[in-house]
C-alpha positions as CSV (number, residue, x, y, z in Angstrom):
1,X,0.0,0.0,0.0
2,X,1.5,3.7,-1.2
3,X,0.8,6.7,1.5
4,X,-0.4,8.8,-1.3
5,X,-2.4,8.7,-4.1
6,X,-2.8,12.4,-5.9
7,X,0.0,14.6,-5.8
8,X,-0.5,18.2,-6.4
9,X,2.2,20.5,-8.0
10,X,2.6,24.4,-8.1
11,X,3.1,25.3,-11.5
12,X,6.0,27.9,-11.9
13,X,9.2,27.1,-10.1
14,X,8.0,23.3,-9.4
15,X,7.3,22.4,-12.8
16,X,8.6,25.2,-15.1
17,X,11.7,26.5,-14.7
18,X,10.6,30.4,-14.5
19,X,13.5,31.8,-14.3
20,X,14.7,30.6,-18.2
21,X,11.2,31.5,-19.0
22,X,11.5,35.1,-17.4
23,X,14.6,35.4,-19.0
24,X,13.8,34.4,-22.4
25,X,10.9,37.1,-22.5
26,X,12.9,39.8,-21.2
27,X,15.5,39.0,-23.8
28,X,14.0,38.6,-26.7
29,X,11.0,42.0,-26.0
30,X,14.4,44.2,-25.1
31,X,16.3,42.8,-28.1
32,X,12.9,44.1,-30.6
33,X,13.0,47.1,-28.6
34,X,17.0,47.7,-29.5
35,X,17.6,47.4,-26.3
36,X,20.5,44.7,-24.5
37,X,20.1,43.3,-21.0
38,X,22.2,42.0,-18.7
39,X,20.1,38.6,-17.8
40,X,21.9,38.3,-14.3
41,X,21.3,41.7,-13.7
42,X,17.1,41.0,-14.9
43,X,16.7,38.7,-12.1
44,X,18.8,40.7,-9.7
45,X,16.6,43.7,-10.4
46,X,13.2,41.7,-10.4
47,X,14.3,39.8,-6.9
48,X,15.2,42.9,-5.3
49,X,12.1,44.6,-6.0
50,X,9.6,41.5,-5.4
51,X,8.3,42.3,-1.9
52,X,6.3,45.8,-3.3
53,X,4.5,43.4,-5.2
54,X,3.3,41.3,-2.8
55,X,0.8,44.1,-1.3
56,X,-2.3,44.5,-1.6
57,X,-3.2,41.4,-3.8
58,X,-3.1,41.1,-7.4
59,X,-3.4,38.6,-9.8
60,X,0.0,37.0,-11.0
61,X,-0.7,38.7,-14.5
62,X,-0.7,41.9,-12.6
63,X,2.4,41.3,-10.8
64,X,4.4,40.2,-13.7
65,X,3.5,43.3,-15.8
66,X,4.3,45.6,-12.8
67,X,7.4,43.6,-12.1
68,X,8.5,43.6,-15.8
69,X,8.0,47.9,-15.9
70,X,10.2,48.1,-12.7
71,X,12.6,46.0,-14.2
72,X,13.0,47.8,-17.5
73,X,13.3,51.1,-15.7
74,X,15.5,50.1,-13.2
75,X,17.6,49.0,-16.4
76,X,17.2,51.9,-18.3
77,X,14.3,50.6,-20.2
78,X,11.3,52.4,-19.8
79,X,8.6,50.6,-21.0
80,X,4.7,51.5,-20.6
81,X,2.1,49.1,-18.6
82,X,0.9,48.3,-22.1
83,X,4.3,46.9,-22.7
84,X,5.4,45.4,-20.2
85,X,2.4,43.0,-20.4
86,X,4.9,41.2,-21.9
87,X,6.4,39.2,-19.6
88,X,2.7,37.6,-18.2
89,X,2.1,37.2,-22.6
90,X,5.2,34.9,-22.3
91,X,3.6,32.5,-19.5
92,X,2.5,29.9,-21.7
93,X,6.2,29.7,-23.6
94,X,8.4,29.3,-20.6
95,X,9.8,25.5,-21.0
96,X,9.6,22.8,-17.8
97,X,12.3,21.7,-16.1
98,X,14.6,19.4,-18.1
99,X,13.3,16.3,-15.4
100,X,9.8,17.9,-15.2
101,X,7.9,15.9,-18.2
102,X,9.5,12.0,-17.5
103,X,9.1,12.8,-14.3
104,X,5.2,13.0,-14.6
105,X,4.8,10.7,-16.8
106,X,6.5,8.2,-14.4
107,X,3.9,9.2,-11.6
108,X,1.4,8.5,-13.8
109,X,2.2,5.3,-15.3
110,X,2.6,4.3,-11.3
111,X,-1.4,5.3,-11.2
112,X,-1.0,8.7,-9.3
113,X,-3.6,11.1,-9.9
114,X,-1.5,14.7,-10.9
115,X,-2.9,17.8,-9.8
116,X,-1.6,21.5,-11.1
117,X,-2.1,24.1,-8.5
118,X,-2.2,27.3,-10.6
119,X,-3.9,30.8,-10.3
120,X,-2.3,32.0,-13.3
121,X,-2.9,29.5,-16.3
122,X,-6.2,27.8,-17.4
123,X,-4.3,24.7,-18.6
124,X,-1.6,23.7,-18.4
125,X,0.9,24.8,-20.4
126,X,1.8,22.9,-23.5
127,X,5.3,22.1,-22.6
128,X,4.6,20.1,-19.6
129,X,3.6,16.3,-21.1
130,X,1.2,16.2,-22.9
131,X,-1.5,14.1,-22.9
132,X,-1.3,13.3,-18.7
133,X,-4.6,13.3,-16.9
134,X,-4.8,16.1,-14.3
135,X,-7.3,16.7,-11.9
136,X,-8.2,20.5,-12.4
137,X,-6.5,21.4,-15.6
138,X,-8.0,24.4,-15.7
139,X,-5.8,26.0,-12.7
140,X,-8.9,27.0,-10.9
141,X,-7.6,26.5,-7.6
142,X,-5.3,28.7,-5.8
143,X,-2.6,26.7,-3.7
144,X,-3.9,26.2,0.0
145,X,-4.7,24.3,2.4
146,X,-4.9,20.2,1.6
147,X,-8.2,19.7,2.8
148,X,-10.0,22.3,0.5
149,X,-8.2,21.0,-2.7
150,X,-10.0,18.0,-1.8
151,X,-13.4,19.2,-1.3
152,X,-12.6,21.1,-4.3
153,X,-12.2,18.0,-6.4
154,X,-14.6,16.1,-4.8
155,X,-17.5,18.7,-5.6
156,X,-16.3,18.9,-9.1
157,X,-16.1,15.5,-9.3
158,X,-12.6,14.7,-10.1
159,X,-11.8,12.9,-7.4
160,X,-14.5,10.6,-5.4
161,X,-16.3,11.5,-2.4
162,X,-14.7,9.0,-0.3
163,X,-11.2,10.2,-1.1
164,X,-9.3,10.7,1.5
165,X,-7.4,14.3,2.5
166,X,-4.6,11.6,3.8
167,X,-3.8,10.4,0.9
168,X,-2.8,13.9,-1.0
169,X,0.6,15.5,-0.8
170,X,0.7,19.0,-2.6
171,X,4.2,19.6,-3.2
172,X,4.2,23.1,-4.2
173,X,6.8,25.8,-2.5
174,X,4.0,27.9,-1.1
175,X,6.5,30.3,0.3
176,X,8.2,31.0,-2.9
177,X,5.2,32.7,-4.4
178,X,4.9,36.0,-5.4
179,X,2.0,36.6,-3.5
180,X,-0.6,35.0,-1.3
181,X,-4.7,35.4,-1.5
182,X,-6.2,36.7,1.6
């Protein structure tokens, strides 16, 4: 007998290796723009100036667009709101960790049921294997407490009634979020 039998992942940082993806955007929307950054110096910049973000609440599209118009005028790129959109544009393009897709497609093969905790992306993305079933594809759940991803599953019916709360492990990095729903 296995002590688990869904396993629920954050999204970005977990599964997709956000920091290539960040990267990649700001690279290639600076180099259209005639403009070169220094990519260390990108995610110096955007690290630094994270914790303003964090208050009051906003969605992750929000805070990605705000984040990307600090970071281009810290850099000596001023960019406009409208612009800068294009960093949360870029969500759906930034690649999975090179482990991320066998990796899943192990855990399901074994019979897990896979769960995406997401409140930024209503699938996911396209670059994480293909084809797996997940329980709430559709990122409609914020990651929280255990107990009301099950009830959350269990009223949508993805999961049965009966399931047990013992028997999921979410194994997302709460604490590493850019923000958290009140």
């Amino acid at each position: 007998m296995r002590l688990f039998d869904v396993i629920t992942f954050d999204c970005y940082g977990t599964l997709i290796d956000w920091e290539a993806g960040i990267l990649e955007a700001f690279r290639t929307t600076s180099i259209a723009d005639g403009v070169g950054l220094d990519p260390a110096a990108v995610l110096r910049t955007l690290f630094d100036t994270r914790p303003a973000a964090e208050r009051p609440y906003q969605s992750y599209r929000e805070i990605l667009t705000a984040a990307a118009q600090r970071v281009g005028q810290s850099l000596g790129w001023p960019i406009t709101r409208e612009r800068a959109a294009f960093l949360a544009e870029s969500l759906a393009d930034w690649p999975p960790f090179a482990d991320t897709n066998g990796a899943l497609k192990r855990l399901s093969q074994a019979g897990y049921a896979l769960g995406i905790l997401s409140n930024v992306v209503k699938q996911p993305p396209a670059l994480i294997a293909a084809g797996l079933p997940y329980i709430d594809p559709e990122g409609r759940l914020d990651v929280g407490d255990i107990y009301k991803q099950v009830a959350f599953w269990q009223s949508t019916g993805q999961v049965s009634r009966d399931a047990d709360p013992k028997s999921f492990i979410d194994l997302s990095f709460v604490q590493g979020h850019f923000n958290v729903p009140k």
